[in-house]
C-alpha positions as CSV (number, residue, x, y, z in Angstrom):
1,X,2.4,11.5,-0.2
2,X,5.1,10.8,2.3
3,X,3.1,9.0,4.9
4,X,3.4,5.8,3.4
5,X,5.5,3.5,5.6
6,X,5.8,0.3,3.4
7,X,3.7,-2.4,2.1
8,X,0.2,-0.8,0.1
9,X,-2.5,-2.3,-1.2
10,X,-4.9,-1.3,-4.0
11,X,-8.2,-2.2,-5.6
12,X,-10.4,-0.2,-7.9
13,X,-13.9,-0.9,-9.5
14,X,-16.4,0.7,-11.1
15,X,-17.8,2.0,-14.9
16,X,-14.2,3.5,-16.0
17,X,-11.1,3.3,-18.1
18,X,-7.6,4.4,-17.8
19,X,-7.1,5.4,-13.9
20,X,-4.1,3.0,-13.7
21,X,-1.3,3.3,-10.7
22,X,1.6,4.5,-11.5
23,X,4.8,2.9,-9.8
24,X,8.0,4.3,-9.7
25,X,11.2,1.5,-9.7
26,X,14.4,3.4,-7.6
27,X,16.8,0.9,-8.7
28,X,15.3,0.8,-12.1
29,X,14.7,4.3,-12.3
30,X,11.6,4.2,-14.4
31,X,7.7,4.0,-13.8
32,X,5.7,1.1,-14.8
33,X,1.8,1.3,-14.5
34,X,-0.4,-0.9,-12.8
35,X,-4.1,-1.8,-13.9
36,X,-5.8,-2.1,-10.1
37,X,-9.7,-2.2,-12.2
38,X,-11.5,-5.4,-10.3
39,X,-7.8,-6.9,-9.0
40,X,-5.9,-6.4,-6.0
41,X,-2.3,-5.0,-6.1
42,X,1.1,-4.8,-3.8
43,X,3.7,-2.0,-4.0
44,X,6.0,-0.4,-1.6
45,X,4.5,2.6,-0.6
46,X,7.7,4.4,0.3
47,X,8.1,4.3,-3.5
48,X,6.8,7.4,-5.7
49,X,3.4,6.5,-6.9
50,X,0.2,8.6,-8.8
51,X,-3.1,7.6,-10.3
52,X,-3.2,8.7,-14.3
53,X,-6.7,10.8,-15.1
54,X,-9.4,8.3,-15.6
55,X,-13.0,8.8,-17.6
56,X,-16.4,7.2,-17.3
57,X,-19.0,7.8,-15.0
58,X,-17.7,6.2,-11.7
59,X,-14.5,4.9,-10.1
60,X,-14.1,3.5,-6.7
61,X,-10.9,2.7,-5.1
62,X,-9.9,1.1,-1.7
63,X,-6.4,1.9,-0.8
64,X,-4.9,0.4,1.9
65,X,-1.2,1.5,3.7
66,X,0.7,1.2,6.5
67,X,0.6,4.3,9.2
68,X,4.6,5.5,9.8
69,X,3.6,4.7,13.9
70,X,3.9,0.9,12.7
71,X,6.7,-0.4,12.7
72,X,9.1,-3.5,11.9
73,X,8.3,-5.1,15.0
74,X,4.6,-4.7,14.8
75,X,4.2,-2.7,17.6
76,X,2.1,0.0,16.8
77,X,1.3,3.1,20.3
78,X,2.0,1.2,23.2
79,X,1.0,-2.2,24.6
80,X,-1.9,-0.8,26.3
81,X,-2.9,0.5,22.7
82,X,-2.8,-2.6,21.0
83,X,-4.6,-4.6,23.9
84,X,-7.0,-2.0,23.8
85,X,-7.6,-2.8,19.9
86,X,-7.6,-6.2,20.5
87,X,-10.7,-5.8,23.1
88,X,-12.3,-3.9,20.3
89,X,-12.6,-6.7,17.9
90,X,-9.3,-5.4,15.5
91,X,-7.6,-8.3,13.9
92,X,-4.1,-7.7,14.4
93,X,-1.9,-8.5,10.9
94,X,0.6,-11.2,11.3
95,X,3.8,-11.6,9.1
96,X,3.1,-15.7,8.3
97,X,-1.0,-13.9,7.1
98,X,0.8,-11.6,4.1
99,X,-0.7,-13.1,0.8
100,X,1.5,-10.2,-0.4
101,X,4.8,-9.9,1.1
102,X,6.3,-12.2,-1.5
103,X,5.5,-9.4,-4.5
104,X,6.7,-6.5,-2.3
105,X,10.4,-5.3,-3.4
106,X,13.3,-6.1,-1.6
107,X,14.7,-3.9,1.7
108,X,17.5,-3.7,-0.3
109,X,16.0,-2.5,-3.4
110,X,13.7,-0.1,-1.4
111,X,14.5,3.5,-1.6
112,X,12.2,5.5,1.7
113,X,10.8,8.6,-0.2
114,X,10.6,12.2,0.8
115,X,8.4,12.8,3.8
């Protein structure tokens, strides 16, 4: 989709079979799928990625990305933004809080896709 800036999480539930993510590996250059059914994933967004054609009579998914406006530094708008966030009740991600940053890929063996 090309709006993916990096890390991307996945869960899906529901009466259904098949549906699985479908990862693409640059440096591998092949596609591996992933079964997200009642489990959590982790995968570099900036990577290719689909959903296969799924069948049954419901399937819900919660997909969560990061917005290309964030970036390394975790600044996200401006200051005033964030503080106003903040006020809001918005937990603000920290590095040290990433159960999944250890099964991410790499910088190195990222490739940014087509935007």
């Amino acid at each position: 989709d090309g709006q993916d800036a990096g890390p991307s999480r996945m869960f899906s539930c529901g009466n259904f079979t098949e549906g699985r993510l479908w990862l693409h590996s640059w440096p591998q250059q092949s596609w591996q799928p992933m079964d997200t059914h009642d489990q959590w994933i982790a995968f570099d967004g900036r990577e290719y990625h689909l959903t296969e054609p799924w069948e049954g009579h419901e399937r819900f998914s919660l997909v969560y990305f990061t917005h290309p406006a964030w970036n390394e530094t975790g600044e996200v708008l401006a200051p005033e933004g964030r503080a106003s966030l903040e006020e809001l009740g918005f937990p603000w991600p920290r590095s040290e809080d990433d159960i999944f940053r250890e099964e991410l890929p790499k910088p190195s063996e990222r490739r940014e896709v087509a935007r």
